[in-house]
BALO-907309 format. One line per 10 residues: for each residue y, x, z of C-alpha. Coordinates in steps of 0.5 Angstrom, whole numbers, padded with zeros to 4 digits. Example, Ala and Ser with C-alpha at 12.3 -4.5 7.8 and 13.67 -1.06 7.14 Angstrom:
BALO-907309
-0009/0025/0016 | -0002/0027/0014
end
This chain:
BALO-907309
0364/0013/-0397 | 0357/0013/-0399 | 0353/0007/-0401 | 0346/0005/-0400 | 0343/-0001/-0404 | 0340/-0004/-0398 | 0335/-0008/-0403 | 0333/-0002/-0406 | 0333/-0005/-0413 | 0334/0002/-0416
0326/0002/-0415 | 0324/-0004/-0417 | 0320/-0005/-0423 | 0322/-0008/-0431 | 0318/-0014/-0432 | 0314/-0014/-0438 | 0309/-0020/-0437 | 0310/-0027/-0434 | 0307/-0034/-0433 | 0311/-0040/-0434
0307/-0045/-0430 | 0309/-0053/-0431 | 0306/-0060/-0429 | 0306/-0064/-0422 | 0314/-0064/-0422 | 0314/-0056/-0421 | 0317/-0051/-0426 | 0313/-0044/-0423 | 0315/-0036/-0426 | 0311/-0031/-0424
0311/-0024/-0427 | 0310/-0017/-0425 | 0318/-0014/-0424 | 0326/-0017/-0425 | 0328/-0022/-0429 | 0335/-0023/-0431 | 0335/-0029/-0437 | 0330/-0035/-0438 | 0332/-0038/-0444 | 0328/-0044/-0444
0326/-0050/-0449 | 0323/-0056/-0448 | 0322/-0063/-0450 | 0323/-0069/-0446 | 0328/-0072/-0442 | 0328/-0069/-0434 | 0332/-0069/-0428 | 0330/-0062/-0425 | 0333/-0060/-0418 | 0334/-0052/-0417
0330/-0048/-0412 | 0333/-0042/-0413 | 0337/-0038/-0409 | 0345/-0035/-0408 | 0346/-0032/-0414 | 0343/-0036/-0420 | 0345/-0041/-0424 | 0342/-0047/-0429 | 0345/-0050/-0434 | 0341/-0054/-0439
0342/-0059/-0445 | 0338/-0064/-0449 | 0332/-0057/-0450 | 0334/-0052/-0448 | 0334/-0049/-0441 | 0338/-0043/-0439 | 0337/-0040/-0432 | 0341/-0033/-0431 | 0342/-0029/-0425 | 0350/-0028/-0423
0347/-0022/-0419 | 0340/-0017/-0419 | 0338/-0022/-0414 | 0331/-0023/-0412 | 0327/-0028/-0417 | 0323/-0033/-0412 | 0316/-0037/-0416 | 0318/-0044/-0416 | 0325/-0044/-0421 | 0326/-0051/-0420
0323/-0058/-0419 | 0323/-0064/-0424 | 0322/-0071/-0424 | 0321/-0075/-0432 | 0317/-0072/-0438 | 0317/-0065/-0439 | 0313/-0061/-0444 | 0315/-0053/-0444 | 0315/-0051/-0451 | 0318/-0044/-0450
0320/-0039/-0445 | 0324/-0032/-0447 | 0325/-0027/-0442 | 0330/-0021/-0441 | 0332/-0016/-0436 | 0336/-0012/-0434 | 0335/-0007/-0439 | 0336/-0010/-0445 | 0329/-0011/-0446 | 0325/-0018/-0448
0318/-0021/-0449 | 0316/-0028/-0449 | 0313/-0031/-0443 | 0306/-0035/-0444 | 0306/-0042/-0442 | 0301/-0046/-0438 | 0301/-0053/-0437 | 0297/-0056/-0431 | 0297/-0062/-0432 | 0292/-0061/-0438
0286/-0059/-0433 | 0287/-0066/-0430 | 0282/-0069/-0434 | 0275/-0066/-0429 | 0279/-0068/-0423 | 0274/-0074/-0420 | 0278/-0080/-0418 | 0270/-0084/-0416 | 0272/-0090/-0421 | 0265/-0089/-0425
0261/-0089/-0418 | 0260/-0081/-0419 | 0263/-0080/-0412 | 0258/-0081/-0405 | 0265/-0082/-0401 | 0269/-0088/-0399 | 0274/-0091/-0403 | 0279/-0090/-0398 | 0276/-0082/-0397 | 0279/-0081/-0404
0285/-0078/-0404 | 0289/-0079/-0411 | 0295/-0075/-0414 | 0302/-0078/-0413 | 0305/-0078/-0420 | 0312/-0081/-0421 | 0312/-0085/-0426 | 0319/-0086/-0427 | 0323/-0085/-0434 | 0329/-0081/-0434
0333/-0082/-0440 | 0338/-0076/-0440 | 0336/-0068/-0437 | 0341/-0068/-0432 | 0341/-0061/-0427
end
């Protein structure tokens, strides 16, 4: 019997990049091929909601994040949805073939300070016109997934 990779994975690339974006509640990873690993540290205390796929698995301690696939199963963007403080000090990276790299690491919550919320009178719309971020304020004690 012949067997035909239906997802063509053969022909996929090795990742050899890759962003973690965080902030606003979303943990985001975009790279240029496959991963198989994220070893992830951080500092605080989260309680994060996984939005990958079949075939991936989480696991997390006090510092550490761990997602791994079970599988060569396709990565989506969003890895996973947080509530608590979280900040993202590294994020390691491994593929199929062995080969690792360090990802770069973007807060977004760091650009919130030239977002205007009308408080100096700089804003000519309604109070009521402004919308605001919806922040969940929040504190979670124990990093639970």
């Amino acid at each position: 019997m012949n067997k035909t990779d239906l997802i063509n994975r053969k022909n996929l690339p090795v990742a050899s990049t890759g962003t973690l974006k965080y902030g606003r509640g979303d943990v985001i990873f975009e790279t240029n091929g496959e991963i198989a690993v994220f070893e992830i540290g951080y500092i605080g205390a989260v309680r994060g909601f996984k939005r990958l796929g079949k075939g991936w698995i989480i696991k997390a301690s006090s510092n550490k994040i761990i997602i791994f696939s079970t599988a060569q199963v396709e990565l989506s963007e969003l890895l996973f949805t947080y509530v608590g403080e979280l900040k993202i000090t590294s994020c390691k990276c491994t593929c199929w073939d062995k080969t690792k790299f360090h990802a770069n690491i973007q807060n977004l919550n760091r650009n919130e300070w030239n977002i205007n919320y009308g408080e100096w009178g700089s804003d000519a719309r309604k109070y009521e016109e402004i919308e605001t971020q919806n922040i969940i304020r929040r504190k979670v004690r124990k990093t639970l997934f």
